[in-house]
C-alpha positions in Angstrom: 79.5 100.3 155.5 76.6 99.3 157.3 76.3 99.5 161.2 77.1 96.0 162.4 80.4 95.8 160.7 81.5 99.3 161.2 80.9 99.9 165.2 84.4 98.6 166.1 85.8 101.3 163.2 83.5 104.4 163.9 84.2 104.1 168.1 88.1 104.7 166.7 87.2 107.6 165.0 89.3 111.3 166.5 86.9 113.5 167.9 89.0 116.5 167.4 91.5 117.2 164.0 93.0 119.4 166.2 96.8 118.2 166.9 98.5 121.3 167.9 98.4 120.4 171.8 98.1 117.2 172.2 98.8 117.3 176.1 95.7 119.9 176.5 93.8 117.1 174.1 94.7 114.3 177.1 93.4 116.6 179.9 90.2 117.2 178.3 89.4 113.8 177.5 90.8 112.8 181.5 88.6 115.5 182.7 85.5 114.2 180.5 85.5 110.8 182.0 85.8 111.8 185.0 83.1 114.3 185.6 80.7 112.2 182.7 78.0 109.8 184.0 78.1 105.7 184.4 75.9 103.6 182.2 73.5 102.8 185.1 73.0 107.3 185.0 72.4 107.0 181.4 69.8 104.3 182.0 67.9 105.7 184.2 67.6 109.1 182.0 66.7 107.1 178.8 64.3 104.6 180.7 62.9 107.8 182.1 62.2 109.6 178.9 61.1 106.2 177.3 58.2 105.5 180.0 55.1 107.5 179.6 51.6 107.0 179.9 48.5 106.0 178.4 49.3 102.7 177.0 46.2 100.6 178.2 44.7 103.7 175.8 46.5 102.1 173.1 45.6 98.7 174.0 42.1 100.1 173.6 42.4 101.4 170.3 44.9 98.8 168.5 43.0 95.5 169.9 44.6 93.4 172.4 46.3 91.3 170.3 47.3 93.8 167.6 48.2 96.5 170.8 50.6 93.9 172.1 52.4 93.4 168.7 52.5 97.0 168.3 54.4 97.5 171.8 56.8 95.0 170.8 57.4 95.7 167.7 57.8 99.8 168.3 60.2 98.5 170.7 62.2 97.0 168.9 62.6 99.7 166.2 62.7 102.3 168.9 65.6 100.7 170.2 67.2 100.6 166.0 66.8 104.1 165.5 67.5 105.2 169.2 71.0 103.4 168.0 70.8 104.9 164.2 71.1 108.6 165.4 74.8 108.1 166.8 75.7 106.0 164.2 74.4 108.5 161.8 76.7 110.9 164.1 79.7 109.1 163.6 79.6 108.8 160.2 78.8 112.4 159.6 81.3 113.6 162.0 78.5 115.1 163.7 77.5 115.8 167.8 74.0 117.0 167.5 70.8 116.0 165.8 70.7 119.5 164.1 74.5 119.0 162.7 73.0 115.4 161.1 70.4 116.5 159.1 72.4 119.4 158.1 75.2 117.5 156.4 72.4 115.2 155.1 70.1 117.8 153.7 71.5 121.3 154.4 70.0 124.2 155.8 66.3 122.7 155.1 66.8 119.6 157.3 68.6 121.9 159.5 65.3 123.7 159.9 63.2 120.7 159.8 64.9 118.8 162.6 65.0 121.8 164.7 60.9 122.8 164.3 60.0 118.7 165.5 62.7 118.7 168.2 61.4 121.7 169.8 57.5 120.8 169.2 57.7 117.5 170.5 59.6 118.4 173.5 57.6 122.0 174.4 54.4 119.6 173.8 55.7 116.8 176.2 56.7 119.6 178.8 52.7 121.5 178.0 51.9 117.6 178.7 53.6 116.8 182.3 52.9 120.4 183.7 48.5 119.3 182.9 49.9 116.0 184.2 50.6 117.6 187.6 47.8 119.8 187.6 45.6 116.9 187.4 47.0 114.5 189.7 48.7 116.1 193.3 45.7 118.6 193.5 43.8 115.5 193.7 45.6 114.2 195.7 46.0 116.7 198.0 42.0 117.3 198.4 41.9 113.4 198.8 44.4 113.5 202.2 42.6 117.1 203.7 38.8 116.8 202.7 38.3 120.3 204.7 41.6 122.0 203.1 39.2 123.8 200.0 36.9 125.2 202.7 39.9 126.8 204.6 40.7 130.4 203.1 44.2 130.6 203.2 45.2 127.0 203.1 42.5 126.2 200.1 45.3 127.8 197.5 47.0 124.3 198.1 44.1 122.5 196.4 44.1 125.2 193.4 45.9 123.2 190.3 47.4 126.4 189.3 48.5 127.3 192.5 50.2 123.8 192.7 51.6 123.6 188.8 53.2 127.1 189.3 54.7 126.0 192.9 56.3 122.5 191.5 57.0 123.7 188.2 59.1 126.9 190.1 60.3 125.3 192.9 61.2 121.7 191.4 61.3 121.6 187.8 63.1 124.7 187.1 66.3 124.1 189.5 66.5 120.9 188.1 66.2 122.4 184.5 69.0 124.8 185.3 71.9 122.2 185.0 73.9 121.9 182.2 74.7 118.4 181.9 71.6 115.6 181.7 73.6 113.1 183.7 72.9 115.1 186.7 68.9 114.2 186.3 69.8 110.8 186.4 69.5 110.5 190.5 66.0 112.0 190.2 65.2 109.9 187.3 66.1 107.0 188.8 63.4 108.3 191.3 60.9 108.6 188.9 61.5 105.2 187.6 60.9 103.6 191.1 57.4 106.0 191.5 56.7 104.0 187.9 56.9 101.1 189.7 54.1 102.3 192.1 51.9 103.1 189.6 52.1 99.6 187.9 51.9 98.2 190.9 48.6 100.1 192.0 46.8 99.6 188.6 48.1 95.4 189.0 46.4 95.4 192.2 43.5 97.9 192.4 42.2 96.9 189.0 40.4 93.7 189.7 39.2 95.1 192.8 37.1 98.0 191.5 33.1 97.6 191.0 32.0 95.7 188.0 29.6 99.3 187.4 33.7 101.2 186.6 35.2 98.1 184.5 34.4 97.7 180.7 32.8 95.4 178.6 34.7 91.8 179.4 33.7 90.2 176.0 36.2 93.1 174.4 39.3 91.5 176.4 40.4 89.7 173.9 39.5 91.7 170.6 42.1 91.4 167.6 42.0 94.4 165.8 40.8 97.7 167.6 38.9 100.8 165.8 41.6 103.0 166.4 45.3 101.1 165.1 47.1 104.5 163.5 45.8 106.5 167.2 47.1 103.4 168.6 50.5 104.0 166.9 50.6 107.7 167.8 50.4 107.1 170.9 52.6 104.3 171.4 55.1 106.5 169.5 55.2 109.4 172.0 55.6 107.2 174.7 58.7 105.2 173.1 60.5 108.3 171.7 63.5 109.5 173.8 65.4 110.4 170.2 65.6 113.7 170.8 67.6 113.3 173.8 69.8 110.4 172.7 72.8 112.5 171.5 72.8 114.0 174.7 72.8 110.8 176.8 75.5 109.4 174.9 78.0 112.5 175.3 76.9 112.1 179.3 78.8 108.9 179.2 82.2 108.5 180.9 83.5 106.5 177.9 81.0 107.2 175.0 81.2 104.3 172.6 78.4 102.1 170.2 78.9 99.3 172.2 78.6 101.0 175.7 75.1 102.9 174.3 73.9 100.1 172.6 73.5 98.4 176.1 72.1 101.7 177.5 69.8 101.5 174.3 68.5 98.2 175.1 68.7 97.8 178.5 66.2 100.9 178.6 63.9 100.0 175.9 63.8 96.2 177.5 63.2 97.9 181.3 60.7 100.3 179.5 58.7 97.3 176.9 58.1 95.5 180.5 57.0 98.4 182.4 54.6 99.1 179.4 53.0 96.0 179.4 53.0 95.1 182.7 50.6 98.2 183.1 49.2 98.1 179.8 47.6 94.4 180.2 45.9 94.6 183.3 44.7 98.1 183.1 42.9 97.0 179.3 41.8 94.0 181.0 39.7 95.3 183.5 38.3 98.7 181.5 38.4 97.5 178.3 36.4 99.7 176.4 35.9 102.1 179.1 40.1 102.5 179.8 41.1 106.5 179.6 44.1 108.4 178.4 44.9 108.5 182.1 44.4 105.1 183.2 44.2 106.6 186.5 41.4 108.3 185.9 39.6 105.0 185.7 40.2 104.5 189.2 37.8 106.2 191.9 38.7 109.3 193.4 38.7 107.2 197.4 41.2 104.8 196.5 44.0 105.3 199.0 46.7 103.1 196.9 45.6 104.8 193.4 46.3 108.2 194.8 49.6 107.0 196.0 49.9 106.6 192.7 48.5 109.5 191.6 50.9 111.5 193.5 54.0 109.0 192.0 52.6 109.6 188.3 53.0 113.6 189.4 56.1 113.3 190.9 57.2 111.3 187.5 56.2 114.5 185.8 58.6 117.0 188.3 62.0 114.9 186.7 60.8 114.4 183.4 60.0 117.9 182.6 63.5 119.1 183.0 64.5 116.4 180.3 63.0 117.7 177.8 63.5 121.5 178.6 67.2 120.2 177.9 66.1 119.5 174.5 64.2 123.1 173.7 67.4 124.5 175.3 70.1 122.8 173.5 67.9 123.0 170.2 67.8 126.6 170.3 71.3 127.0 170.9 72.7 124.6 168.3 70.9 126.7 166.1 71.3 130.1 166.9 74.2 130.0 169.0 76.4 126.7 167.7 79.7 128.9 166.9 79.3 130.7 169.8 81.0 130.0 173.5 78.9 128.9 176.0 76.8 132.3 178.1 75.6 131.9 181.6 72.8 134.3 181.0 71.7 133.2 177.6 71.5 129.7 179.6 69.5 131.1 182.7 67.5 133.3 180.0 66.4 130.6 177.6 65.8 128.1 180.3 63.3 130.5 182.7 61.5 131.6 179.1 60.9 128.0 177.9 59.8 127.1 181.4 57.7 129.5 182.0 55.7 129.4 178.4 55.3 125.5 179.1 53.8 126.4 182.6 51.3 129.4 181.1 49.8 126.6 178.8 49.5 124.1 181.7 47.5 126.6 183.2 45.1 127.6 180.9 44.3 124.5 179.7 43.0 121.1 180.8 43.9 119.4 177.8 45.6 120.5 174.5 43.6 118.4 172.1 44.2 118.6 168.8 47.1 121.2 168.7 49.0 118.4 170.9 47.8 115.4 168.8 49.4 117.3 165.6 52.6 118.3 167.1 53.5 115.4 169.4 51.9 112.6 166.6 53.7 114.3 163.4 56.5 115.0 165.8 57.2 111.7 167.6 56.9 109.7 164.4 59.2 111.7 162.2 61.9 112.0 165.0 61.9 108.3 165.8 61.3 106.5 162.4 61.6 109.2 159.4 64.6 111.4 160.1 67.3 108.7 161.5 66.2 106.0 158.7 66.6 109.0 156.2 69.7 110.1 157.1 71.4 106.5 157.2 69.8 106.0 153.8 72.0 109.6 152.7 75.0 108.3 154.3 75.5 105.3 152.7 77.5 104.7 149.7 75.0 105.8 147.2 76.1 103.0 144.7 74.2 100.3 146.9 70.6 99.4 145.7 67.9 100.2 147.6 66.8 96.5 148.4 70.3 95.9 149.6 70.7 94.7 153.2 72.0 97.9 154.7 69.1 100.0 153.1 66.4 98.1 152.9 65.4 98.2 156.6 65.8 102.0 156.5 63.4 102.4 153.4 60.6 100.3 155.3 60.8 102.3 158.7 61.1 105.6 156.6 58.1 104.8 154.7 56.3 103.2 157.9 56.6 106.6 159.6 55.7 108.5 156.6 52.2 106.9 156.4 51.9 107.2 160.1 52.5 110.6 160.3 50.1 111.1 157.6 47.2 109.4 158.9 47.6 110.7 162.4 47.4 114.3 161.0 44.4 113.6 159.2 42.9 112.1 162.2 43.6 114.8 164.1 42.5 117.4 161.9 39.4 115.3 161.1 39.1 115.6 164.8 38.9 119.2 165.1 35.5 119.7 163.6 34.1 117.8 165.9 32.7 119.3 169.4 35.7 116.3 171.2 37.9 118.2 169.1 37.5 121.8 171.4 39.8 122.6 173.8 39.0 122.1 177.6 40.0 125.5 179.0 40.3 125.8 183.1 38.9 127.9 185.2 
C-alpha cells in the first residue's frame, strides 16, 4: 500500500476501537472540531517552524548554483517526509512520533526518537534565546545611545537582562498552553516580522559600502567548499518534523488531504522566503556573508535594526514551539498511560524553559555541541527516521527497488551520509581554536 493510493483508505480509518458509547464518541469528536484550529492556524505554525535563518550562509558554503538546488530540492523532500510521518501514523495506528518508531523498532527506536526530538528542539530553543540576546540589546543601544551610561536604565542594554525579561515575560506564557494552534496568532506574527527582514536585507544590501560586501567574482560560483555544512544547515532550517504530528491533531478535521495542503503550502511560502533572502544577501557578501546575515549589516542602519528587532521578535513565538516538543516528548515517554497533570505541565514547562534560558546566558554561541546535536538531529528526524519507518511498514514481500520503497531507501541513505559527515565535520572542528566556545561576560 503505498501512500498515493492509500490516502483516501487511511483518512477512513476509526480513531478509537472503543464502541461501548458511541454518543460520548460523537461529542468528543463535535467538541474536537470545534475547539481545533483552521488550516490557515496550521500554516502559519508549520511556516513558522519551517523559516529560520542563515541561508545566504548556506549559499556561501554550497556555491550559488549548487546552494539553490539544494534549497529546492530539501524542499521538496521536506515537504515528503513532513507528509511521511502521518502516513507512517496511520498505518501504525499511531498519534505520536515516539508511538511510530516504537511499533517499528520497539523500545530502542522508542529511545532513539525521543533523545533527537528533544536535542534538536532544546538546541533550537538554546539557539533563539542567543538569537535574542544578540539582536534587541542591539537594538535597544542603537534607539538610546546614552541608555548604557545611565545606572539604573543601562540593565535594559544588558543581553542577559533582556533574554531573562522576554524569555519570562513572553516566551514562557505563551509556552504554557496546551494546544499549538493557539501559537498560530503569534506565529502568524512572526511570519509577517519575516517579511521585514527580507525586505531589509532586499533593500539595504546593494546600498552598503563596497569596503562590507564580498568578493563579486564569487557570485556566481558552482560548487562551494563547504556542500555537507551547506546541507546541515539547510536541514535545520527546513525541519518542522518534530512538530508535525502535533499540527495535524490541531486541525479541526485532521485528514492527508487537508495536511498535505498545510504541508505544501508552508514549505512553498517557506522555499520563497528562503530564497528571496538567501539570493540577495549571497549576492552582495558573497564570501564575506555570516551565519547571521544581519550581522553583515552596520550597526547605524535604521531599516536593518528594524529588522534586527523583527528577527528577535521571530525568536519570542518560535521558542514556545519547540518547548511543545521537549514537553510533549517527555511526557509521551514517561507519562503516555497516564492522565493529563496540571503541575507536571506547569513543572516540566518552567524546567525546560528555564535550562534553555541558563545556556542563552552563558554563552554567545554553542559551537560545536550545537553543530552535533542540531546537524545529527535535524537530518535523522527529517530524512532517516520517517523513510525508515515507511520502509518497516510496508509489506515486506516488496523488493527494495520497487516504486513504494525505493524513494525511501535513497532519502534514508542520503541522511545517513549526511549525518555522518556533518559529525565528522564538527568534531574535526573542535580541535581547532574556531571550534571553542564564546562564553559571555
Amino acid at each position: 500500500m503505498d501512500a498515493s493510493s492509500s490516502r483516501q483508505g487511511l483518512d477512513r480509518l476509526p480513531v478509537s476501537h472503543n464502541h461501548a458509547n458511541e454518543e460520548a464518541e460523537l461529542e468528543e469528536i463535535a467538541a474536537k472540531r470545534t475547539a481545533g484550529g483552521s488550516m490557515l492556524d496550521s500554516i502559519a505554525n508549520m511556516a513558522n517552524s519551517i523559516l529560520g535563518a542563515g541561508l545566504p550562509y548556506a549559499i556561501n558554503q554550497a556555491g550559488f548554483f549548487v546552494g539553490l538546488v539544494l534549497l529546492v530540492v530539501l524542499c521538496i523532500v521536506t515537504d515528503w517526509t513532513i507528509r511521511l510521518i502521518v502516513i507512517n501514523a496511520k498505518l501504525s495506528g499511531s498519534t505520536s512520533y515516539i508511538d511510530i518508531m516504537t511499533r517499528c523498532f520497539g523500545s530502542s527506536g522508542r529511545a532513539a526518537v525521543s533523545f533527537f526530538q528533544f536535542a534538536f528542539a532544546f538546541g533550537g530553543m538554546c539557539a533563539f534565546g542567543i538569537i535574542i540576546g544578540d539582536t534587541i540589546p542591539h537594538v535597544i543601544r542603537s534607539l538610546f545611545p546614552r541608555l548604557p551610561s545611565i545606572p539604573v536604565l543601562s540593565i535594559f542594554a544588558n543581553r542577559q537582562f533582556i533574554i531573562a525579561l522576554c524569555t519570562i515575560c513572553v516566551s514562557y506564557p505563551l509556552s504554557l498552553y496546551r494546544d499549538i494552534h493557539k501559537l498560530s496568532r503569534a506565529s502568524g506574527l512572526a511570519l509577517i516580522s519575516m517579511l521585514v527582514i527580507v525586505a531589509a536585507v532586499t533593500i539595504e544590501g546593494p546600498k552598503v559600502p563596497d569596503t562590507m560586501k564580498g568578493d563579486p567574482s564569487k557570485r556566481f560560483s558552482f560548487l562551494g567548499p563547504g556542500l555537507f555544512q551547506a546541507i546541515g544547515v539547510v536541514s535545520f532550517a527546513f525541519v518542522c518534523h518534530h512538530n508535525s504530528l502535533l499540527i495535524y491533531g490541531s486541525l479541526r478535521t485532521p485528514t492527508l488531504d487537508r495536511f498535505a495542503k498545510v504541508t505544501h503550502l508552508s514549505t512553498f511560502v517557506s522555499l520563497v522566503a528562503c530564497c528571496t533572502l538567501a539570493i540577495p544577501g549571497y549576492m552582495t557578501f558573497t564570501d564575506k556573508t555570516q551565519g547571521n546575515i544581519l550581522n553583515n549589516f552596520s550597526a547605524n542602519n535604521t531599516f536593518i535594526n528594524i529588522a534586527r528587532f523583527c528577527f528577535g521578535l521571530n525568536m519570542f513565538t518560535t521558542l514556545p514551539l519547540e518547548l511543545f516538543v521537549c514537553r510533549e516528548v517527555i511526557e509521551h515517554y514517561f507519562f503516555s498511560h497516564e492522565t493529563f497533570n496540571m503541575q507536571r505541565h506547569v513543572f516540566f514547562t518552567t524546567v525546560i524553559l528555564i535550562a534553555a534560558m541558563f545556556v542563552s546566558l552563558i554563552t554567545c554561541d554553542l559551537g560545536v555541541m550545537l553543530e552535533i546535536t542540531g546537524g545529527a538531529s535535524a537530518t535523522t528526524l527529517a530524512y532517516i527516521f520517517p523513510a525508515a519507518c515507511y520502509i518497516q511498514l510496508q509489506n515486506p514481500a516488496r523488493p527494495w527497488y520497487s516504486r513504494q520503497k525505493l524513494p525511501a531507501y535513497a532519502t534514508c541513505a542520503f541522511g545517513f551520509v549526511v549525518m555522518v559527515f556533518t559529525l565528522c565535520q564538527a568534531l574535526a572542528k573542535s580541535w581547532t581554536p574556531e571550534g571553542d566556545p564564546k562564553i559571555c561576560t
